[in-house]
C-alpha positions in Angstrom: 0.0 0.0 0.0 3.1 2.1 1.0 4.5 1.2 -2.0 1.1 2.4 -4.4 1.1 6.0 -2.7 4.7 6.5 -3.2 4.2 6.1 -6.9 0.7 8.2 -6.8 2.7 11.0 -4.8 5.7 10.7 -8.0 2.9 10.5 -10.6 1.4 13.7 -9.1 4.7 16.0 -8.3 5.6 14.7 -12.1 2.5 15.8 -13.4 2.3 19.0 -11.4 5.8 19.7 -12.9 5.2 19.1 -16.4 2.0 21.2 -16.1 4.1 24.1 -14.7 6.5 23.8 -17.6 4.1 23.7 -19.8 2.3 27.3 -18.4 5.7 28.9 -18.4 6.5 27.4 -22.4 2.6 29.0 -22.8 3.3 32.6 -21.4 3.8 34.9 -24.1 6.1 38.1 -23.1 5.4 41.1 -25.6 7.6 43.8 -26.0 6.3 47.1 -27.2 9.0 49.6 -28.9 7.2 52.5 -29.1 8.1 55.7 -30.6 7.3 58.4 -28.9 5.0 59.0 -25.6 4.9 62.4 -26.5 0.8 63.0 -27.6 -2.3 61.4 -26.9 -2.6 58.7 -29.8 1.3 57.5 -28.7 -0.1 57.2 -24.6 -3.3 55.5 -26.4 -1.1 53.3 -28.1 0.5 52.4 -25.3 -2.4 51.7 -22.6 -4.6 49.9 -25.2 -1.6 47.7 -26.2 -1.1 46.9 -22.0 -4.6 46.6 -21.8 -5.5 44.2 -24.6 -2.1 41.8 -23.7 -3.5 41.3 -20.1 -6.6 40.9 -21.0 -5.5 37.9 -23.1 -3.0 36.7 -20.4 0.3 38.2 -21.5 3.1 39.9 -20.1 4.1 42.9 -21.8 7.0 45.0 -21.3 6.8 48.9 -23.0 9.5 51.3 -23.7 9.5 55.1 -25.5 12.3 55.5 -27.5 11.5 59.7 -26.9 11.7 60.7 -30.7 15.3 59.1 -30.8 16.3 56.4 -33.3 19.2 55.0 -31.4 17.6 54.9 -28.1 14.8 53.1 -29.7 17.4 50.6 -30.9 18.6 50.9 -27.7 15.2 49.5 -26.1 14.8 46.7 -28.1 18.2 45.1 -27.2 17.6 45.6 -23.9 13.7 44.0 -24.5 15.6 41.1 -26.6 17.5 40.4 -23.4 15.1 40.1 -21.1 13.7 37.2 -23.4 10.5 38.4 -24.9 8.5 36.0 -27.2 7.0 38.6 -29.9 8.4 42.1 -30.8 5.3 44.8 -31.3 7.5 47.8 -33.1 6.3 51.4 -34.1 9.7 52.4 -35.9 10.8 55.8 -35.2 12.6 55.5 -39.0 11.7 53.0 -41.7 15.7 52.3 -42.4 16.5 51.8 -38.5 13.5 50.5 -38.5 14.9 47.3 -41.2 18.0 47.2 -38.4 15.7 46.6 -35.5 13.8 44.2 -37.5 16.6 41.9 -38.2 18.0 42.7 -35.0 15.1 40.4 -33.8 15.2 37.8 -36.2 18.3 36.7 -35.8 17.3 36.2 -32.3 14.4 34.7 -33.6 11.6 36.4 -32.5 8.8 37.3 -34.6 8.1 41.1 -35.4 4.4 42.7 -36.3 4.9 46.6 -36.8 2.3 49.0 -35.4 0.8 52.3 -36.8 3.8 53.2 -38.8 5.4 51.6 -41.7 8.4 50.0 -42.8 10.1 48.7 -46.2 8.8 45.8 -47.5 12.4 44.0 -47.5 12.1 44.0 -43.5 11.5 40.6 -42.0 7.9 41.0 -40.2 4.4 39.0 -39.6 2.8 41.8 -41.1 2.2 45.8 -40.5 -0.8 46.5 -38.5 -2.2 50.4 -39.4 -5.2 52.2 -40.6 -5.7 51.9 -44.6 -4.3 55.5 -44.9 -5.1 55.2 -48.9 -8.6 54.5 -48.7 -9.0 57.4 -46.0 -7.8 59.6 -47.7 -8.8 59.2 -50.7 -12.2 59.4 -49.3 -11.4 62.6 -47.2 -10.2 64.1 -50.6 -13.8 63.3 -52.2 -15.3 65.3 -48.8 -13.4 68.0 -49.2 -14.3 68.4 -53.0 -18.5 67.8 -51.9 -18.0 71.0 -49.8 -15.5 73.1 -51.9 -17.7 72.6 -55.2 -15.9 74.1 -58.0 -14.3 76.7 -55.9 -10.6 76.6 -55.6 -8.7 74.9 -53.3 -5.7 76.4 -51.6 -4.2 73.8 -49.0 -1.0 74.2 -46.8 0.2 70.8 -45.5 1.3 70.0 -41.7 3.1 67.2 -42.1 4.9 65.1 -39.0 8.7 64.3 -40.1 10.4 64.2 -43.2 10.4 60.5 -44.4 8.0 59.3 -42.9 6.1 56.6 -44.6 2.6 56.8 -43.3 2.5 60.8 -43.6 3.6 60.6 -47.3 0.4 58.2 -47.6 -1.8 60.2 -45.9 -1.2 63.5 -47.9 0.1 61.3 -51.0 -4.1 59.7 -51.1 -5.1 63.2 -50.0 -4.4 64.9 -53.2 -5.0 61.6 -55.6 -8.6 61.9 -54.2 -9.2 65.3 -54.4 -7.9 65.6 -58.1 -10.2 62.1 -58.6 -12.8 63.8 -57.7 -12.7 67.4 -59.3 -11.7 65.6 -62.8 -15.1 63.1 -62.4 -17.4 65.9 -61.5 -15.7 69.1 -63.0 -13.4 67.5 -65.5 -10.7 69.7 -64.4 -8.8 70.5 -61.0 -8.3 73.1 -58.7 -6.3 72.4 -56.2 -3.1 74.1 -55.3 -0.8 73.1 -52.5 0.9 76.4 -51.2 3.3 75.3 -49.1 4.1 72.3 -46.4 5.2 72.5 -42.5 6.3 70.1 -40.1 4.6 69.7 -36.9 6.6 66.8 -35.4 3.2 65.1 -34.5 2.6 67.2 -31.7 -0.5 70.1 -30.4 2.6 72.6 -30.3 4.1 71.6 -33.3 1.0 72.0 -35.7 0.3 75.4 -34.0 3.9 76.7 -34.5 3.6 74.9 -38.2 0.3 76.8 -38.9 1.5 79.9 -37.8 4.6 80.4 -40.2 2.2 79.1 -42.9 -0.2 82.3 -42.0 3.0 84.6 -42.3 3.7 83.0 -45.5 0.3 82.5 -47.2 -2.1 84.6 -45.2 -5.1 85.2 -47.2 -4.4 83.0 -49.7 -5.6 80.0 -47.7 -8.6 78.6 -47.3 -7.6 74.7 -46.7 -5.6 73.1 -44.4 -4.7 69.2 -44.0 -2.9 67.6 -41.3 -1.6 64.8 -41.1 -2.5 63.9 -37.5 -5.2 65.2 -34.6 -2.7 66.3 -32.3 -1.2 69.0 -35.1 -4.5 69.8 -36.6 -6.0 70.7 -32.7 -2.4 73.2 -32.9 -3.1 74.2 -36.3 -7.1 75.0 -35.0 -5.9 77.4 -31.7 -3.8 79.2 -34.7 -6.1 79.9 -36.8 -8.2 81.3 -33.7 -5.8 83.5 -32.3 -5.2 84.8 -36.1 -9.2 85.4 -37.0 -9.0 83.1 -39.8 -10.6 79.5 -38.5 -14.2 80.8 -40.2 -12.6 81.0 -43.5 -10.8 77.7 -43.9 -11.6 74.1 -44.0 -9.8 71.7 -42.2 -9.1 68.0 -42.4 -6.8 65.8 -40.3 -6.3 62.1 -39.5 -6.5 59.3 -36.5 -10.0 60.3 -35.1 -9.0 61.7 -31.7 -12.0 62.4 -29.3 -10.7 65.9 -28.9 -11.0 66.2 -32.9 -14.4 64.8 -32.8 -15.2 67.9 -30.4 -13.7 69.9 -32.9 -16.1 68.3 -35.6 -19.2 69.1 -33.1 -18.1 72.3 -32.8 -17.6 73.1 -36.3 -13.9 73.8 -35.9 -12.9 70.7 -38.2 -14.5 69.5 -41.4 -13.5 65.8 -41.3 -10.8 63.3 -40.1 -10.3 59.8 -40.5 -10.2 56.6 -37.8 -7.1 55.7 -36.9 -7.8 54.3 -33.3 -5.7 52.8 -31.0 -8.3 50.1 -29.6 -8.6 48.5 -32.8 -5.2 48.8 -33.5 -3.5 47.4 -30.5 -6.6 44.7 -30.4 -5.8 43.9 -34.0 -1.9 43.4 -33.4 -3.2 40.9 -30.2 -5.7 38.8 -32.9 -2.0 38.7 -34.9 -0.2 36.9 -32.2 -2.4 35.0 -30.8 -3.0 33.7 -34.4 0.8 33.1 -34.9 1.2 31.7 -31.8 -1.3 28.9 -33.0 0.4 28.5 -35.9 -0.7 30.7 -38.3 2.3 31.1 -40.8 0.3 33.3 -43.9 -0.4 36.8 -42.8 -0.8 40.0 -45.1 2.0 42.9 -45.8 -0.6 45.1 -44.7 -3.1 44.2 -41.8 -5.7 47.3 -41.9 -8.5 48.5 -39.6 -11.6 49.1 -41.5 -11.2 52.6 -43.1 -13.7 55.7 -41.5 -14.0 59.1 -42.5 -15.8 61.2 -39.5 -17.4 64.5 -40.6 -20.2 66.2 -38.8 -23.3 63.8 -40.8 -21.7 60.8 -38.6 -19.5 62.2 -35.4 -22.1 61.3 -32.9 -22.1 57.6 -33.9 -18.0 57.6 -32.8 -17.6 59.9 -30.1 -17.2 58.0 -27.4 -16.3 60.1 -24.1 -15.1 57.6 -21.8 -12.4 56.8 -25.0 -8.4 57.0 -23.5 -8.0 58.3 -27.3 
């Protein structure tokens, strides 16, 4: 009988062992390389992606590389060494970007970039982002329903210089408002009068739209930005100037505070680019590669939205951390 629990009490610390190997091989440790913290769709980035990874049982580990390539380079070796199981990247810079990239596959761990983009030579799952083409295209085709045939003179606020998503963005901007003014007019009218660089942030896009009003002054009567956070700088510019009544404004990502904005009649339109379905989309990704799903798109897109006044109620959501 002795004999018979001695081998029950093996069978059971064996088992109870395995089992705990077996959780610790299942935990999944995510590390998060942000960007930036610096503006509310970075923090909404981040809190969504914590909040999603526990919510699915994961440990995640998040850094903010500050606006700085090298530090951001710098975070990921340090996440590398601390053994996570998937990297979740928003690349400060699409070339350090490919370095980071391989950086983790030669330690092999699987990479899914995150809001911004990256070459298509870079060894990812896939990039997870808003489908900044179809957006914008469809903002262009807004903006031409209320300009009519009247002329359209734009100045762009752009974030950085090379950055891929930003290019999109104001790239599909102009391809749909010339699509438009050729179907309906059969001619264009748009003219782009100059471009400034708002580094993504409130006091950037107001220091942006402010040399654009010493520069263009009267001339314009359109402005696009290439992000919420600039466009609500851009808006407080155009106040303190007596100019926001004769310009229409467009902008992207579909911050609550730009919703406001649309309310209020401040902001003709922007697009979704939320950080829920983002970070909840790059979760769906893991979990799916993680069960052994090898085929995954270059592109991984969040259903395209463009948010004017005819539809800001139905996405204002007040309680939203973005």
């Amino acid at each position: 009988m002795k004999a018979i629990n001695k081998l029950l009490l093996c069978t059971i610390v064996v088992s109870a062992f395995s089992t705990g190997l077996a959780n610790a091989e299942d935990k999944i440790k995510i590390g998060f390389a942000n960007r930036t913290l610096n503006g509310a769709f970075f923090n909404g980035l981040d809190q969504y992606m914590q909040k999603h990874a526990k919510e699915k049982g994961y440990e995640i580990i998040t850094t903010d590389a500050r606006g700085d390539l090298n530090k951001q380079i710098s975070d990921v070796e340090d996440m590398l060494s601390q053994g996570i199981n998937y990297l979740v990247l928003n690349p400060q810079d699409p070339e350090a970007g490919i370095r980071i990239t391989n950086m983790a596959k030669n330690k092999g761990i699987p990479t899914i970039i995150l809001d911004s983009d990256i070459p298509l030579s870079a060894p990812v799952i896939t990039r997870v982002q808003a489908d900044n083409g179809k957006n914008n295209v469809l903002m262009g085709e807004y903006a031409v329903d209320l300009f009519g045939k009247n002329p359209m003179n734009c100045v762009f606020i752009s974030g950085n210089q090379g950055n891929l998503v930003g290019e999109a963005r104001r790239a599909n901007f102009v391809r749909g408002v010339m699509e438009a003014q050729l179907r309906k007019y059969n001619q264009t009218n748009l003219t782009v009068l100059s471009q400034g660089w708002g580094n993504w942030d409130q006091q950037g896009g107001l220091k942006a739209m402010e040399d654009l009003l010493v520069a263009q002054g009267d001339k314009i009567n359109c402005v696009y930005t290439e992000s919420d956070e600039m466009v609500l700088g851009a808006v407080l510019s155009l106040k303190a100037a007596n100019k926001l009544d004769n310009v229409k404004i467009f902008s992207n990502d579909g911050y609550k505070k730009a919703l406001e904005a649309i309310s209020r009649g401040e902001l003709q339109a922007t697009s979704s680019n939320n950080p829920d379905t983002l970070t909840s989309a790059v979760i769906d990704v893991i979990a799916k590669h993680k069960a052994g799903q090898t085929e995954f798109p270059d592109y991984s897109y969040i259903t395209p939205v463009v948010i004017n006044k005819d539809n800001v109620k139905k996405y204002y959501d007040e309680k939203a951390l973005y």
